[in-house]
Residue frames relative to the residue before (quaternion, step in Angstrom):
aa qw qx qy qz dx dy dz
X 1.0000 0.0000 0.0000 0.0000 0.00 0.00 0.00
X 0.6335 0.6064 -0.3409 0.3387 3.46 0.91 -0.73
X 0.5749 0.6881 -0.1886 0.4005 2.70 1.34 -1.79
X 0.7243 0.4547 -0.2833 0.4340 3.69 0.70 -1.28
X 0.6815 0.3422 -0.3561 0.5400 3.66 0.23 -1.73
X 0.6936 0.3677 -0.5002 0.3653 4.31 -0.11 0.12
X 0.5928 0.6119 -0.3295 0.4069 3.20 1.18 0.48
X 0.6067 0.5765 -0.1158 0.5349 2.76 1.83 -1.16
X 0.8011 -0.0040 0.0554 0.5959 2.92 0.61 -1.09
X 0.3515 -0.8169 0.4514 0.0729 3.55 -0.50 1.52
X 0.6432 0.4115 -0.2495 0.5956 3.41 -0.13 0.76
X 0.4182 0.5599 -0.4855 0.5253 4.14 1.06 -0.46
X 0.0234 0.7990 -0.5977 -0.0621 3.34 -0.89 1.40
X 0.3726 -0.7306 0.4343 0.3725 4.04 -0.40 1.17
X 0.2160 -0.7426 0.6279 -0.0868 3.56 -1.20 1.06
X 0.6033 -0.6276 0.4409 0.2186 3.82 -0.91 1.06
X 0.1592 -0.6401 0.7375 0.1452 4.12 -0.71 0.35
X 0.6680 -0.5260 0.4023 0.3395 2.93 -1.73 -0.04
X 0.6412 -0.3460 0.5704 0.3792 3.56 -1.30 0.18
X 0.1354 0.7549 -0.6351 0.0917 3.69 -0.87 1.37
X 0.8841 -0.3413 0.0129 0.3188 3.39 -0.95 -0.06
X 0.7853 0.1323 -0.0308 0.6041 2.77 1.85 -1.23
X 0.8549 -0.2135 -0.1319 0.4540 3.00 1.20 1.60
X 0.5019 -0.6455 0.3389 0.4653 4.10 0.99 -0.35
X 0.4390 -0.6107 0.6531 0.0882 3.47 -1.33 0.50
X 0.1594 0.7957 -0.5782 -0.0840 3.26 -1.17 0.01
X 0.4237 -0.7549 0.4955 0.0708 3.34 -1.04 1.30
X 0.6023 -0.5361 0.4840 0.3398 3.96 -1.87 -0.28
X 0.1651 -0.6304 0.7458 0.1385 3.11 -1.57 0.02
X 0.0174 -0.8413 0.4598 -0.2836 3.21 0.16 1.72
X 0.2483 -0.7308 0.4300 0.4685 3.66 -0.14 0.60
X 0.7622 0.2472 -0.1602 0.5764 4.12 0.65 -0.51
X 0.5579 -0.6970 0.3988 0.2095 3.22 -1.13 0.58
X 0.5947 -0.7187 0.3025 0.1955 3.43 -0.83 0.81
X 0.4704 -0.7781 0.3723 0.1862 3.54 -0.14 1.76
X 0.6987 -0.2989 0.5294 0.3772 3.20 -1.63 -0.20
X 0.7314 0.4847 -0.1406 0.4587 3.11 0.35 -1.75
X 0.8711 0.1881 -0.2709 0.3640 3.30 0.70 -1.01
X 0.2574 0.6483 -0.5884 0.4090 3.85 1.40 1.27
X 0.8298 0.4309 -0.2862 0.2093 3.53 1.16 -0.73
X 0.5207 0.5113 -0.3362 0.5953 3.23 1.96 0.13
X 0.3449 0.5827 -0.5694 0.4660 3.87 1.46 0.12
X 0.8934 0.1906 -0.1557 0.3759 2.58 -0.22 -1.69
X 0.3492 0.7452 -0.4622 0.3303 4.22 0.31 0.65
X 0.5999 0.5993 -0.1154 0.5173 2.68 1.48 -2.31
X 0.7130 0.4439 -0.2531 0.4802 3.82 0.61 -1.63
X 0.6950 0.3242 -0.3635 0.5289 3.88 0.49 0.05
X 0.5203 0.4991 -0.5051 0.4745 3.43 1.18 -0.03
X 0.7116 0.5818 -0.2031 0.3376 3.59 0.67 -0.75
X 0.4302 0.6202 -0.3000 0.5834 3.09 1.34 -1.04
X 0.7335 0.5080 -0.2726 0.3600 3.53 -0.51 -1.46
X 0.8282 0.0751 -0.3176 0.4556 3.54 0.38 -0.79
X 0.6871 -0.5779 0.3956 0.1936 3.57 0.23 0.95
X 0.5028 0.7039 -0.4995 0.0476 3.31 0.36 0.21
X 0.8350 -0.4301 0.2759 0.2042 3.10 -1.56 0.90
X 0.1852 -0.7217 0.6569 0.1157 3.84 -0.51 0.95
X 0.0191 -0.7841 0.6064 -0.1307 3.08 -1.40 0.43
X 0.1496 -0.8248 0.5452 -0.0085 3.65 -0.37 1.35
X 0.2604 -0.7042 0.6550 -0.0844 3.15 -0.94 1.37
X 0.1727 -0.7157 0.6742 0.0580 3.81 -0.81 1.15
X 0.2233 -0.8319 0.5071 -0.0306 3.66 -1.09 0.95
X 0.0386 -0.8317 0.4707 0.2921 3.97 0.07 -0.46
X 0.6164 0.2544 -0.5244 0.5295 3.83 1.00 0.99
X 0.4146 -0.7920 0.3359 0.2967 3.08 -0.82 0.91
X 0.6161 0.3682 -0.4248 0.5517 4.01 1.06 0.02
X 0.4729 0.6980 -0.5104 0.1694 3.43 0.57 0.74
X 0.4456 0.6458 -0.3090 0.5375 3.21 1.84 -0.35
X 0.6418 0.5369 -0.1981 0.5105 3.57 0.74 -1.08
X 0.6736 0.4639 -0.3372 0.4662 3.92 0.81 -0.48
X 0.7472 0.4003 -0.2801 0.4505 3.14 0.97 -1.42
X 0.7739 0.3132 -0.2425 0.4941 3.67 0.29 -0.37
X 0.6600 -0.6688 0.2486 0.2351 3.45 1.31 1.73
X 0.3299 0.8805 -0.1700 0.2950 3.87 1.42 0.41
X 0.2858 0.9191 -0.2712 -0.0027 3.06 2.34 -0.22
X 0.6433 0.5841 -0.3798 0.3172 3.59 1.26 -1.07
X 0.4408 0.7000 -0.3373 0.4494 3.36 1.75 -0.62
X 0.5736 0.7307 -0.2582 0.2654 2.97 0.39 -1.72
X 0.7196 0.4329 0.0028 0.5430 2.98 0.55 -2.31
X 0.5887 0.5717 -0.3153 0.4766 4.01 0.73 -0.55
X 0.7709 0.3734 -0.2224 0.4656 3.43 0.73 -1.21
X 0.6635 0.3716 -0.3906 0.5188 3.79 0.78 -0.91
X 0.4702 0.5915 -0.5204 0.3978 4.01 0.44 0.06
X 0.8299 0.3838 -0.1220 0.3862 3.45 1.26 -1.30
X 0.5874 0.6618 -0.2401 0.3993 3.43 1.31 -0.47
């Protein structure tokens, strides 16, 4: 899901929710909020994506917001060194 609405909308930075029962959510930092209309090209984009399969891949770091820099994540960033 991320993957799409930062497609959609460039500049949509992905940002941490809280810690819920079965585990946390996590939401945008968007200058305008996200339409009807645009849940339906979200979610278009996310079956576009799906389809071509692409390849996951886990990378192991040893700072932990360094993952978060390189793959352009900053509100994270700031979320995690608040918590650490």
């Amino acid at each position: 899901m991320a993957m799409a609405v930062q497609k959609l909308f460039p500049g949509a930075q992905v940002t941490i929710g809280p810690a819920i029962e079965r585990g946390f959510y996590y939401d945008f930092d968007m200058p305008e909020p996200i339409t009807e209309q645009d849940l339906k090209a979200v979610k278009k984009e996310m079956q576009r994506i799906i389809k071509a399969d692409l390849p996951f891949t886990r990378e192991e770091v040893s700072t932990p917001g360094l993952l978060f820099t390189q793959t352009g994540l900053h509100c994270m960033l700031q979320a995690t060194h608040c918590c650490l």
